[in-house]
N, C-alpha and C positions, 0 to 999 in steps of 0.2 A: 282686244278691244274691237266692235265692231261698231261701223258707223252707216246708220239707214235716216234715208232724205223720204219720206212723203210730201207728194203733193197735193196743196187746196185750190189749185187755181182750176177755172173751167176750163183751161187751154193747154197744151201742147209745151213745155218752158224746156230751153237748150241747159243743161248744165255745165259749166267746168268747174274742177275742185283745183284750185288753184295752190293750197298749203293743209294739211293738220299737221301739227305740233302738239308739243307737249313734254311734260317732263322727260317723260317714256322716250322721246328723243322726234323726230324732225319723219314723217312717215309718207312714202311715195304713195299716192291715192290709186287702188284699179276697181273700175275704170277710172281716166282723167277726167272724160267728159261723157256723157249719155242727155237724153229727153226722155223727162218723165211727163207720162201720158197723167190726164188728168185722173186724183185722186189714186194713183201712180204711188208705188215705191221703188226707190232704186238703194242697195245694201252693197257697199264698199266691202271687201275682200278684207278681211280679218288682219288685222295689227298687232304685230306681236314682237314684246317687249320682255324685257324682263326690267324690273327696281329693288333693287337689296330692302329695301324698310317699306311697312304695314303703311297704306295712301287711307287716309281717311277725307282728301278731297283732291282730283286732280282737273288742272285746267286744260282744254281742248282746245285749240284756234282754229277753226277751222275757214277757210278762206274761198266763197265760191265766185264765179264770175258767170254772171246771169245778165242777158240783153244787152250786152259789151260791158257793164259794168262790176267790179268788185264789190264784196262786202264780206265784213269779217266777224265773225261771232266770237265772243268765250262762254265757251260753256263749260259750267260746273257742277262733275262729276263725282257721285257720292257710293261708295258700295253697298 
């Protein structure tokens, strides 16, 4: 699984990846932290898991901390 952040803002934004989870199991982020330059992507280093049975939805948590502040997403991932 791989996880890529694009930016929309006109500026300059700090990231920290603070959490991904998931079924798949609890996943260190690299990098932790980067700034993505505007309209900027930044692509997290491949996640690799293995799951005994066919996922026909799995949830992501992904957890960043942007301008001191947290915020957590779920996203749901379909093959």
């Amino acid at each position: 699984m791989t996880v890529r952040f694009r930016s929309q803002s006109g500026e300059p934004i700090a990231v920290g990846v603070v959490e991904v989870k998931s079924a798949l199991g609890n996943f260190v982020p690299v990098p932790e932290s980067f700034t993505l330059q505007p309209g900027g992507v930044q692509v997290l280093e491949p996640m690799r898991s293995a799951y005994p049975a066919a996922i026909d939805e799995l949830e992501l948590l992904v957890s960043l901390r942007v301008r001191g502040k947290d915020e957590t997403q779920i996203l749901h991932l379909r093959p």
